[in-house]
Backbone bond lengths (Angstrom), bond angles and torsions (degrees), N, CA, C in turn:
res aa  C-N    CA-C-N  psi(-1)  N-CA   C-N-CA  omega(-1)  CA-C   N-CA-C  phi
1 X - - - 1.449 - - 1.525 110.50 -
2 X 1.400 110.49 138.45 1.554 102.12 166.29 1.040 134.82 -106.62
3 X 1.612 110.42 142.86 1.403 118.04 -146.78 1.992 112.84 -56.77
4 X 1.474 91.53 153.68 1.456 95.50 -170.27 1.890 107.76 -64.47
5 X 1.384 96.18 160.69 1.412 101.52 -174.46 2.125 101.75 -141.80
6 X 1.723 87.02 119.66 1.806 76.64 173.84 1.888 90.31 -156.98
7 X 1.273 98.52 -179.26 1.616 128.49 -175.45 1.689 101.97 -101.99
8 X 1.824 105.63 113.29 1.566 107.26 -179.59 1.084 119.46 -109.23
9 X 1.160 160.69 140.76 1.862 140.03 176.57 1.979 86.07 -83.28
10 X 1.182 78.28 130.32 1.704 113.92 138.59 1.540 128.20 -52.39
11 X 1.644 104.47 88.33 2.117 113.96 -163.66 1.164 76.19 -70.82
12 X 1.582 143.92 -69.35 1.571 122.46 -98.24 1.729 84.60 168.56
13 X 1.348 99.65 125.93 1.884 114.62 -177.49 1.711 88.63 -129.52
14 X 1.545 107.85 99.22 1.912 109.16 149.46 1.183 139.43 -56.29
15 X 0.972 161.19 164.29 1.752 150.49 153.76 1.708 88.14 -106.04
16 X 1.432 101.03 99.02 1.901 104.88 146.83 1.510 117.37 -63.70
17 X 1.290 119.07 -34.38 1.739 110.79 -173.40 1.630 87.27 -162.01
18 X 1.364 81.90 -173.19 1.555 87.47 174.24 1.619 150.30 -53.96
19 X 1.973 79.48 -40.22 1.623 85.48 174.57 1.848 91.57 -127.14
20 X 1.659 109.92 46.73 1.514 95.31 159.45 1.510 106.87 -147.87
21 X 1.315 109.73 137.35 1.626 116.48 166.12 1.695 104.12 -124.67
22 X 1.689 77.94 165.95 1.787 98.55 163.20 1.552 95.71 -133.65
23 X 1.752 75.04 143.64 1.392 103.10 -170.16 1.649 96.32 -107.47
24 X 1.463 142.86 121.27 1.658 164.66 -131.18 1.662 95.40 -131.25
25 X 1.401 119.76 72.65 0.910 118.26 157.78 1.768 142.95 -70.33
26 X 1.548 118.72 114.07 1.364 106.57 163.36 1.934 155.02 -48.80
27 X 1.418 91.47 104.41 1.729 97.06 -152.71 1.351 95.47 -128.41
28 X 1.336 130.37 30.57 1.758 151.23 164.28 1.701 100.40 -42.76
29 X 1.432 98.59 -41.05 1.755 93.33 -167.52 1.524 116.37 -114.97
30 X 2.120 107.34 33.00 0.811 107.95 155.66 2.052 129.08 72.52
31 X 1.332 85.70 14.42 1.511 97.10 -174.66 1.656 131.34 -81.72
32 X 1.523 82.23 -25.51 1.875 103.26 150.26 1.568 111.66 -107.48
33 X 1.793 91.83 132.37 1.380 84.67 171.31 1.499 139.57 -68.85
34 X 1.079 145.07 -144.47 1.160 148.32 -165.91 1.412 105.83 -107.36
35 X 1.084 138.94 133.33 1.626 130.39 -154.42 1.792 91.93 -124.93
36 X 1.385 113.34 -178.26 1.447 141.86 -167.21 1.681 92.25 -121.31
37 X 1.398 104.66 125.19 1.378 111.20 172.59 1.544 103.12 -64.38
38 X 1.678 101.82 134.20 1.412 119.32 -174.39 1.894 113.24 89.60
39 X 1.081 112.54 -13.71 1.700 108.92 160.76 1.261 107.08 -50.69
40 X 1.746 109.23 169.85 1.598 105.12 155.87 1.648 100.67 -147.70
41 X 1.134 117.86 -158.33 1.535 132.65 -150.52 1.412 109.26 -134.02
42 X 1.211 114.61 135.96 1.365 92.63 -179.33 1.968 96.08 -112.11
43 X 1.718 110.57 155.72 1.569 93.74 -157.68 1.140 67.75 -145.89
44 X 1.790 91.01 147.37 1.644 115.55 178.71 1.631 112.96 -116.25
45 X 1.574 128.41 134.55 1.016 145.88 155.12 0.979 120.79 -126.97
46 X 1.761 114.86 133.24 1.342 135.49 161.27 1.501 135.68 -40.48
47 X 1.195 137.94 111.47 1.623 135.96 -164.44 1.149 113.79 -143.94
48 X 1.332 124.63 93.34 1.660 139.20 179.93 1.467 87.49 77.72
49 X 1.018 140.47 51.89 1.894 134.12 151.16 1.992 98.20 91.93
50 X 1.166 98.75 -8.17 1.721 85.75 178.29 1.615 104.23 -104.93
51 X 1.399 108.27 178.62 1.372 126.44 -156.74 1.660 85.81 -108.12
52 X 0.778 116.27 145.25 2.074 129.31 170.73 1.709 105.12 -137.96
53 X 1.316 112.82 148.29 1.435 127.41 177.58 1.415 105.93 -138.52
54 X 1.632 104.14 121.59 1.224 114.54 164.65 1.336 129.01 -138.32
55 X 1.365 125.40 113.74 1.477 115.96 -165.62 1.532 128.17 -72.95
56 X 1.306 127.74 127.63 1.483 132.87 167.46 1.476 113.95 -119.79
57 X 1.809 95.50 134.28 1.681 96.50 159.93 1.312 147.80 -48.48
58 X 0.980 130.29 94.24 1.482 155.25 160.71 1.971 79.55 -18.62
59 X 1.825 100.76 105.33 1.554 105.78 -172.96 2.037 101.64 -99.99
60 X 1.425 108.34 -6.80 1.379 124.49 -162.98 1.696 101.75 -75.67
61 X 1.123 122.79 176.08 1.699 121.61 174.43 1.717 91.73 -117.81
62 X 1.798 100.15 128.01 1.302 100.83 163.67 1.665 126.91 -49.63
63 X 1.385 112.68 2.32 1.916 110.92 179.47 1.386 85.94 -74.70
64 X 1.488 142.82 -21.70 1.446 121.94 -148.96 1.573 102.46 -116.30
65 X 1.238 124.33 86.02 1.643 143.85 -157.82 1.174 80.39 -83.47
66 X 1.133 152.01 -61.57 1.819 127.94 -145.98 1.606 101.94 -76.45
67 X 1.369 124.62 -22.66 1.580 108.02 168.04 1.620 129.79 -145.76
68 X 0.948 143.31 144.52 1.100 154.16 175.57 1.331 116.92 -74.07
69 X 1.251 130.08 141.73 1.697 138.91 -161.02 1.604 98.75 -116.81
70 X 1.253 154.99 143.58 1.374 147.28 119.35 1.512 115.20 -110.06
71 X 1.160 130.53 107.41 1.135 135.10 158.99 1.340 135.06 -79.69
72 X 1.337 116.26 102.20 1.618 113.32 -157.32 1.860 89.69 -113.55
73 X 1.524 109.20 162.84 0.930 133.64 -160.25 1.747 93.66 -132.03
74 X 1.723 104.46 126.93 1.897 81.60 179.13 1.450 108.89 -93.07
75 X 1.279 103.10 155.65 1.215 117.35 -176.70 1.567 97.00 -101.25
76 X 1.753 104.81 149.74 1.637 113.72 168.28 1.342 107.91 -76.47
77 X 1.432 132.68 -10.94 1.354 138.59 165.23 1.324 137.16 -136.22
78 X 1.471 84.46 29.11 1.894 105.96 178.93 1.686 107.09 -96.58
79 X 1.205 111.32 112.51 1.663 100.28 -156.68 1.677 86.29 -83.93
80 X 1.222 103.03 -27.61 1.294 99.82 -177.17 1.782 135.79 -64.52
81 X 1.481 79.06 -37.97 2.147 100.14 175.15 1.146 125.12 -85.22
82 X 1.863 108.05 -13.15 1.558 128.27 137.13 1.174 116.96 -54.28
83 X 1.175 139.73 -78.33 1.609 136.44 175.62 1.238 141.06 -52.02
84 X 1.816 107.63 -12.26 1.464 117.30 157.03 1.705 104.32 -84.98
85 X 1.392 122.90 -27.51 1.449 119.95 -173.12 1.577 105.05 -76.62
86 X 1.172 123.32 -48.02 1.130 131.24 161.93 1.734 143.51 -39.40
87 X 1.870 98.19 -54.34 0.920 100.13 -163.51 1.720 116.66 -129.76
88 X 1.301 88.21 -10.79 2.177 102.90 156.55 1.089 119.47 -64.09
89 X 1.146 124.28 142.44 1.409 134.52 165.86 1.654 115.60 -153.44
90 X 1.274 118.48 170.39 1.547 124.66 -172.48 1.463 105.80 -62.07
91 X 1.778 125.51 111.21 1.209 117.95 -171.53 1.737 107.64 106.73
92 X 1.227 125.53 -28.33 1.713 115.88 158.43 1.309 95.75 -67.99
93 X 1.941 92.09 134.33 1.237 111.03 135.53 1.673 136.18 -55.83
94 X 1.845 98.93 144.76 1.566 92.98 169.24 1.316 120.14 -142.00
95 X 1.505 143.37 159.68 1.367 124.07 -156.81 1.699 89.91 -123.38
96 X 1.356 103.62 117.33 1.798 108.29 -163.31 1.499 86.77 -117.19
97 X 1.366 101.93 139.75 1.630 124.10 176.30 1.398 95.47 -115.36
98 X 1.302 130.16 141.29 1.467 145.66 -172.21 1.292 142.44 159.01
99 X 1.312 131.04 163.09 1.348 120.43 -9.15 1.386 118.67 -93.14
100 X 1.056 131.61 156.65 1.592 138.07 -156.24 1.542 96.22 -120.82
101 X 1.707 105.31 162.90 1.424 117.27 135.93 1.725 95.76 96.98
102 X 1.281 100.87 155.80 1.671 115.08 160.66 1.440 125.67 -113.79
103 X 1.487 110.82 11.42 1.497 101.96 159.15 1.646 112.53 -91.10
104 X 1.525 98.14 120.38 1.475 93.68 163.46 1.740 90.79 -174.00
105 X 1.630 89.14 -179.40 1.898 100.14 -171.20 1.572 97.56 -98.89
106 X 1.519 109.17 119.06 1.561 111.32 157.44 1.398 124.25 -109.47
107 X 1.048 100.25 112.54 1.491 121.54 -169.81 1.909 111.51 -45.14
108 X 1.284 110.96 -29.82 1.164 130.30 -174.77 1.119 96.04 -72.06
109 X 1.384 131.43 -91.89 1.199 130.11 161.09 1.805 140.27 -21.75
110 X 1.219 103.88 -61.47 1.378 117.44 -176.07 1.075 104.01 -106.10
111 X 2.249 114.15 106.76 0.923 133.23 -154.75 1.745 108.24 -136.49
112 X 1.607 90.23 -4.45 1.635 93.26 167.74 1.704 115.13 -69.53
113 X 1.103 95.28 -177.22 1.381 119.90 158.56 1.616 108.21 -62.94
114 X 1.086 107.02 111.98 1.963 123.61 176.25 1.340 93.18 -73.24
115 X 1.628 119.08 142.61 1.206 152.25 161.78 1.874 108.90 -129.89
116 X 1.186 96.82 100.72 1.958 89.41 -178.40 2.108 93.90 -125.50
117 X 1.071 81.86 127.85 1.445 110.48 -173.81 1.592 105.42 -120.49
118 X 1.518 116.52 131.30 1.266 118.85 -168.48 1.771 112.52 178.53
119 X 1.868 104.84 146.83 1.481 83.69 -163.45 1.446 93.65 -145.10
120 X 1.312 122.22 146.91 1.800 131.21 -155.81 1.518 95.47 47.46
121 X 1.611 101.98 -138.72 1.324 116.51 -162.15 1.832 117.98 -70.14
122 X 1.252 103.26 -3.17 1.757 119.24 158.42 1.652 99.68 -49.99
123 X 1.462 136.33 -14.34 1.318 127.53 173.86 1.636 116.22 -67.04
124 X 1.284 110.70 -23.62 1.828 120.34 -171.96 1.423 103.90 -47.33
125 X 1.211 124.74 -74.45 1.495 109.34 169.39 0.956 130.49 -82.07
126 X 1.637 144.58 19.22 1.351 127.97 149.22 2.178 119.18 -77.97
127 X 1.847 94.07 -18.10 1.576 79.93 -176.08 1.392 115.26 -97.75
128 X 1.746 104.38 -1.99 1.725 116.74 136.57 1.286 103.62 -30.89
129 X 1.171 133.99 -82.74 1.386 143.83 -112.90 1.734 76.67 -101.65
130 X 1.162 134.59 -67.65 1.207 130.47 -169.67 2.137 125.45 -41.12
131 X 1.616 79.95 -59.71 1.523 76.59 165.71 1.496 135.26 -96.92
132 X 1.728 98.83 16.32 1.664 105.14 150.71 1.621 96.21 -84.68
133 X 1.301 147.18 -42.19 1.162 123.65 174.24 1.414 128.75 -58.62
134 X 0.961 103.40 -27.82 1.672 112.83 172.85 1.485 116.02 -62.26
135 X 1.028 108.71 -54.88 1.913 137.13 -174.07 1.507 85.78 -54.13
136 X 1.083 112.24 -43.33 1.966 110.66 -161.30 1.662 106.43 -102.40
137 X 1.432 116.52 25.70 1.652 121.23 -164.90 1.805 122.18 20.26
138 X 1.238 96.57 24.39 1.567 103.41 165.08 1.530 128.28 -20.41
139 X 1.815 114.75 114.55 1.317 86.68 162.47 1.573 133.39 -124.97
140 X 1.764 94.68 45.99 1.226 100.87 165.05 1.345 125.59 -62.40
141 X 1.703 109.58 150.79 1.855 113.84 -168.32 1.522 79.18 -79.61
142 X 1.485 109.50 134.10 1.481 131.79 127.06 1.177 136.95 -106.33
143 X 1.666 124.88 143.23 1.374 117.26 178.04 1.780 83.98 -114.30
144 X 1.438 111.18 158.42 1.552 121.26 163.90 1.238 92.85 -139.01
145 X 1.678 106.68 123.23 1.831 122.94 163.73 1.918 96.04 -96.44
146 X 1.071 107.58 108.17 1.629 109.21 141.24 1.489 132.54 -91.52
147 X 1.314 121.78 132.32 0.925 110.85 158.98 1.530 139.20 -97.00
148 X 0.933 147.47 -150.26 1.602 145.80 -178.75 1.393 123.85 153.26
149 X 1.622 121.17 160.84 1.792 96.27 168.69 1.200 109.94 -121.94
150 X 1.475 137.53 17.31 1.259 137.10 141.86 2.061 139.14 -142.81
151 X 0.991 109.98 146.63 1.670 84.68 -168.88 1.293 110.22 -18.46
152 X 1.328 114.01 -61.09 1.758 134.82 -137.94 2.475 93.99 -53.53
153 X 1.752 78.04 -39.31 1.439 86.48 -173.98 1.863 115.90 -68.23
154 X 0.755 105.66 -29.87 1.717 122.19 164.26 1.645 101.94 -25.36
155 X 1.094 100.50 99.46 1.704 100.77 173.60 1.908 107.67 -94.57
156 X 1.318 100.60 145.39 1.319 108.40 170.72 1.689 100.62 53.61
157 X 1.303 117.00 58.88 1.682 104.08 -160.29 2.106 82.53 -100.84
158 X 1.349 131.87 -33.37 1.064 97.58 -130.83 1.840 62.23 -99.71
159 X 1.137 153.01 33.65 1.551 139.22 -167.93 1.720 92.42 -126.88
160 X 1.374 106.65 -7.68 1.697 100.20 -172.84 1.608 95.18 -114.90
161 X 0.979 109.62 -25.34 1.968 107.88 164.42 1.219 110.36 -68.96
162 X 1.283 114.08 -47.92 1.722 116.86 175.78 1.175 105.19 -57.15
163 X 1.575 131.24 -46.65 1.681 128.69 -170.06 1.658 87.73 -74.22
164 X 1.177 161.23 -8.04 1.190 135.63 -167.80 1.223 105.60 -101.79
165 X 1.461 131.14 -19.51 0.977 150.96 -149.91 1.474 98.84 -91.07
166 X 1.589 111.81 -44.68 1.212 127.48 -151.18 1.823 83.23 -95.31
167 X 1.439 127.13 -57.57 1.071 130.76 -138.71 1.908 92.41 -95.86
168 X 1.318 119.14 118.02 1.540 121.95 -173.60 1.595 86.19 -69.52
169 X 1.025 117.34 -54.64 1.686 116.89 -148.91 1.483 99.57 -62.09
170 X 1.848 133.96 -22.33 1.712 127.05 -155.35 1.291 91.23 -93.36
171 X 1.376 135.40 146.33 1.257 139.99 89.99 1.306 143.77 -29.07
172 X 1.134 148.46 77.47 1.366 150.15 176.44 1.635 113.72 -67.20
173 X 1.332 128.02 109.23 1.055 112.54 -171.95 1.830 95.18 -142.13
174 X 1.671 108.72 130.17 1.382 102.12 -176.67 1.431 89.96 -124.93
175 X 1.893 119.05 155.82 1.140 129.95 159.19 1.404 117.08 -140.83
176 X 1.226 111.06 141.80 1.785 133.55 -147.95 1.358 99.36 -103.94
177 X 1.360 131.84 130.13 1.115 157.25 175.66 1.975 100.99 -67.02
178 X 1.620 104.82 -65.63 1.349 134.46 -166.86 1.582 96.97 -113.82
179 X 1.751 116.61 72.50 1.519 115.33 169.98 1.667 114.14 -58.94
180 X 1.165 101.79 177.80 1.360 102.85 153.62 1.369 96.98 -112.13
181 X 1.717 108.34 171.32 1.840 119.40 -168.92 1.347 93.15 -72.91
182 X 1.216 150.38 -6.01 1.143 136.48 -175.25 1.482 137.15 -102.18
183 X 1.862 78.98 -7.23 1.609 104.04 179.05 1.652 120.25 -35.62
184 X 1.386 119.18 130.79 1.377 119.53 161.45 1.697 115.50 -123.59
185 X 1.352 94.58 93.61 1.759 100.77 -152.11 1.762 123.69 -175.96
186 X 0.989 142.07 -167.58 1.025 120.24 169.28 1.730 117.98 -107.48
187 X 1.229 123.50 143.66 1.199 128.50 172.89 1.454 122.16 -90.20
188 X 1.775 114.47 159.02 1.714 104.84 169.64 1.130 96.85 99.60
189 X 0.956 122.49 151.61 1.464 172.75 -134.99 2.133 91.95 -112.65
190 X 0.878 121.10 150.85 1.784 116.13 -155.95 1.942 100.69 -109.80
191 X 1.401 89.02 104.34 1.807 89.56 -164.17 1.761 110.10 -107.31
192 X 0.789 139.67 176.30 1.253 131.03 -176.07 1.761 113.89 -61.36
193 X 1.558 115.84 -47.87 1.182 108.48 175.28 1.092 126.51 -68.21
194 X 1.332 123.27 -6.46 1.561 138.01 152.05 1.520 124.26 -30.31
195 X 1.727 86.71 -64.00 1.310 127.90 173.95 2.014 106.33 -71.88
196 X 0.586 156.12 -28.48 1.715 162.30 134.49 1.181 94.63 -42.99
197 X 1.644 128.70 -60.74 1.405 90.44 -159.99 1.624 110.71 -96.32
198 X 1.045 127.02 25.10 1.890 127.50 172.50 1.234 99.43 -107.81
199 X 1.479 136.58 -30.20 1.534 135.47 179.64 1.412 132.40 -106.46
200 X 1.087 127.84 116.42 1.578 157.94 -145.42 1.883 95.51 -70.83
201 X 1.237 101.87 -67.64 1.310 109.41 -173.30 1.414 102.84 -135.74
202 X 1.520 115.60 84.45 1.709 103.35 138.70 0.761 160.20 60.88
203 X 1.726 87.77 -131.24 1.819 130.49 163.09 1.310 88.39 -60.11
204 X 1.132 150.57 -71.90 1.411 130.94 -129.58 1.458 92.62 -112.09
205 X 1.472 135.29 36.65 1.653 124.33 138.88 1.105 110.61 -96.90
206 X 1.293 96.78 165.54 2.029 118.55 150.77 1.236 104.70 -94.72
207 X 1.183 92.55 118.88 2.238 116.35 168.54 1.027 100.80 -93.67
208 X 1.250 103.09 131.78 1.413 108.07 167.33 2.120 110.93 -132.62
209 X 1.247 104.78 111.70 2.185 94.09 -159.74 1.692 77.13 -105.99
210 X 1.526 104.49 168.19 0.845 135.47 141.34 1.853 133.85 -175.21
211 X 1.260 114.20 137.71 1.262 119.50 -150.62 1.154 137.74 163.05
212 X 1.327 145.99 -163.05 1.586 143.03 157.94 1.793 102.04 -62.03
213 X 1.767 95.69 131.25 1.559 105.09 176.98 1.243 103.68 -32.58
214 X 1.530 122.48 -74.99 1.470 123.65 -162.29 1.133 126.14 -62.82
């Protein structure tokens, strides 16, 4: 089937950091369907009189039907993540195609132990996946590695401390590229032995990465 396509108003645009927002789309009347934590959307804006398509992860948990989440990150050559940063606001229209794609967490299926690894805006579908686990009092073990290169860059930092807090089974664990000297935490860039040494067994998780290759 192909994915649904409609026009949403724009509730409510956040600033996560400097160069990231979510844009709080209205979906009360159900015009996108119900998505798989970790899908995304593909969203259209206008640029010099033409139409452009660029897809972003749907960052919201399908439990929350009255609205849709996209969290875009701008790009220095995203003409597109320029023109939502730029030129959205509470009350623009937007023409959302969705939900797309086969990356995402099915609970049915994927019954291991979650490992979600992810770095800058590679967070969009893991806090999918997180606060559909939350929403559903899950008590599968998760670990989440973020990466980043400074607090400031830490997206969604103080909503994934709060979920760890809340959630016995998560680990929240972030490491900073660009610490500060005072850091008590891990440093670097997120490398496999990183990954060895926060995870028990492996073989017997579900990984789930997403992010910059390196």
């Amino acid at each position: 089937l192909s994915p649904k396509t409609a026009t949403l108003r724009v509730v409510e645009v956040v600033s996560e950091t400097s160069d990231t927002k979510t844009f709080r789309l209205d979906n009360s009347s159900g015009a996108i369907p119900s998505h798989r934590p970790g899908q995304f959307a593909g969203v259209c804006v206008t640029i010099e009189g033409c139409e452009a398509w660029r897809n972003f992860t749907i960052s919201s948990s399908p439990t929350q039907h009255e609205f849709l989440d996209l969290t875009v990150k701008r790009s220095p050559l995203g003409k597109v993540s320029k023109a939502l940063h730029d030129s959205i606001t509470a009350g623009s229209a937007l023409k959302i195609r969705a939900p797309q794609g086969a990356f995402y967490f099915d609970p049915d299926r994927h019954t291991e132990p979650l490992v979600l690894i992810s770095a800058g805006s590679g967070i969009t579908p893991m806090i999918s996946i997180l606060r559909y686990l939350a929403d559903h009092g899950s008590d599968l073990p998760c670990l989440f590695l973020y990466g980043a290169r400074t607090v400031a860059d830490i997206i969604f930092q103080k909503e994934c401390a709060a979920l760890a807090k809340r959630m016995a089974n998560l680990r929240y664990v972030v490491s900073l590229s660009l610490p500060p000297r005072d850091l008590n935490g891990f440093v670097g860039r997120i490398d496999f032995s990183l990954v060895q040494e926060l995870v028990v067994n492996i073989r017997g998780s579900r990984d789930i990465l997403c992010g910059p290759g390196d």
